[in-house]
N, C-alpha and C positions, 0 to 999 in steps of 0.2 A: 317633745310635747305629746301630750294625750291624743289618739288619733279622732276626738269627737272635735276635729277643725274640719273646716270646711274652704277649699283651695278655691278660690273667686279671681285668682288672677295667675295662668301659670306662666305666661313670659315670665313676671317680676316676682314669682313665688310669694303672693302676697293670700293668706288667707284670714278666715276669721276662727273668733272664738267665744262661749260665755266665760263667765271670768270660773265657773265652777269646774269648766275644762281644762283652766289651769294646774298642774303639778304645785305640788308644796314647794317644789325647787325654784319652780318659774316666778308662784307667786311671791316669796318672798326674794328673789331678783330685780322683779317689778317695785317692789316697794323701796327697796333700797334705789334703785333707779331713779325713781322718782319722789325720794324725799319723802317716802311715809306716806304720802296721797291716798287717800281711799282707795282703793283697786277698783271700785266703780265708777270712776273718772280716768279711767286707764281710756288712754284712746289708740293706741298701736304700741307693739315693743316688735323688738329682732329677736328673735329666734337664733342665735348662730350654729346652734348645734344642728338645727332643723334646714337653717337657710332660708326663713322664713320671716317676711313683716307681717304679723298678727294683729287684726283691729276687733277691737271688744263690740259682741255681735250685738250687745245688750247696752251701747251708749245711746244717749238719749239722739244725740246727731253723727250716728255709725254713716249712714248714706253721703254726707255731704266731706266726713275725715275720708271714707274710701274713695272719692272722687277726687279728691286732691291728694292722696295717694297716690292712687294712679297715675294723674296727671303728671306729680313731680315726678316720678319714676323714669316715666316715659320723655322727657322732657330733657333741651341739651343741658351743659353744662349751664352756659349762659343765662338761659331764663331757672336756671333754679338757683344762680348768685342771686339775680335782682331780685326775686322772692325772699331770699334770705340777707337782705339788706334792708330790705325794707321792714319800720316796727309794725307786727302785727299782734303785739302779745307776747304774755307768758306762754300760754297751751301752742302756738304757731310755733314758736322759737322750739318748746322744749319736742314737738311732731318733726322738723326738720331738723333736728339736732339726731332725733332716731332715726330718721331717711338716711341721712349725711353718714351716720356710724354704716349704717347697711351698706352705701353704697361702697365707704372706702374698705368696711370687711372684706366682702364681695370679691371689686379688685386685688385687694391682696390676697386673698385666696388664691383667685387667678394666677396671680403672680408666682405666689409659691407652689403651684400644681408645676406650672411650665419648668421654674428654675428645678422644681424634683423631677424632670424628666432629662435635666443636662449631662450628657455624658462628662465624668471626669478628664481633666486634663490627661495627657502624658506624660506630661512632664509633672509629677504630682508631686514628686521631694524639689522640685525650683519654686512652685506657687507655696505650697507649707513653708518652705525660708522664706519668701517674701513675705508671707502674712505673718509670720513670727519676727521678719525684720520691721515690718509696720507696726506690729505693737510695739516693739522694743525703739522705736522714735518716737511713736506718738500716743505712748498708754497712759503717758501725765493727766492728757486733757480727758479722758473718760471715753466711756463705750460711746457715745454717741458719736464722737470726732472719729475714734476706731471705725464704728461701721461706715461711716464717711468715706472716709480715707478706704478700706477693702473695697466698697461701692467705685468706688475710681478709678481703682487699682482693673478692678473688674471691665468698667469704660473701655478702660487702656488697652487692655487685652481683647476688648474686641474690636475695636478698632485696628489693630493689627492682624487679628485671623482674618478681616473683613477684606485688609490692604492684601496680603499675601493669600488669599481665595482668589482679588481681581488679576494681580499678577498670574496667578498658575492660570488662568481661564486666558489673558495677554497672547502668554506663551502659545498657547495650542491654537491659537491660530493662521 
């Protein structure tokens, strides 16, 4: 993003912007995103590159989208299903459906920050045969089941550093 944003909220990286601050890239992102919509009816997008929820500083009711920004941000899981259960609209649904993509970006980021800080195995030719023996059972049914089934595989394995970590700490007492 162009740096003429303005960061209004730094816990939840949420800032604003005019729409004329938008890059050619973003804004024709935005438009695809939203169906062709005027970009003057933009009322927040994510940013992923930036890590950013950006609300258009030039909407007519910018104050009342950034407070229920805020809110659902900050907000647990729970009260932000029953908001998203409840009809409030096309613009509601299509605001929490960009909250919703942020939030699970976000975590999976997280997530892959952590998993790229894990030391490999040592046993690293036994896990490559196992992950080559799991596709070769289960590469019928597609990547999806694949990443399933490795996800498990993965379970399994830590559940056993986890058993044989309490055992060794057992022993030394």
């Amino acid at each position: 993003m162009k740096k003429n944003h303005e960061l209004i909220n730094e816990e939840y990286q949420i800032g604003s912007c005019r729409i004329c601050d938008l890059s050619e890239e973003q804004a024709a992102a935005m438009l695809k995103q939203f169906g062709g919509s005027p970009l003057s009816t933009l009322t927040v997008f994510y940013d992923p590159v930036e890590d950013m929820l950006v609300l258009n500083r030039e909407h007519k009711h910018y104050e009342t989208y950034r407070r229920i920004v805020e809110l659902y941000m900050q907000s647990p899981v729970e009260a932000q299903e029953i908001l998203e259960s409840q009809n409030h609209g096309k613009h509601m649904a299509e605001l929490i459906h960009v909250l919703n993509d942020c939030i699970l970006t976000r975590h999976n980021n997280r997530e892959l920050f952590i998993l790229g800080k894990q030391k490999g195995y040592e046993d690293y030719d036994i896990t490559y045969s196992m992950l080559q023996a799991i596709m070769k059972r289960h590469g019928e049914h597609g990547v999806p089941w694949l990443m399933y089934m490795v996800y498990l595989y993965g379970v399994i394995q830590g559940k056993r550093a986890e058993r044989a970590r309490r055992k060794t700490e057992r022993g030394k007492d």
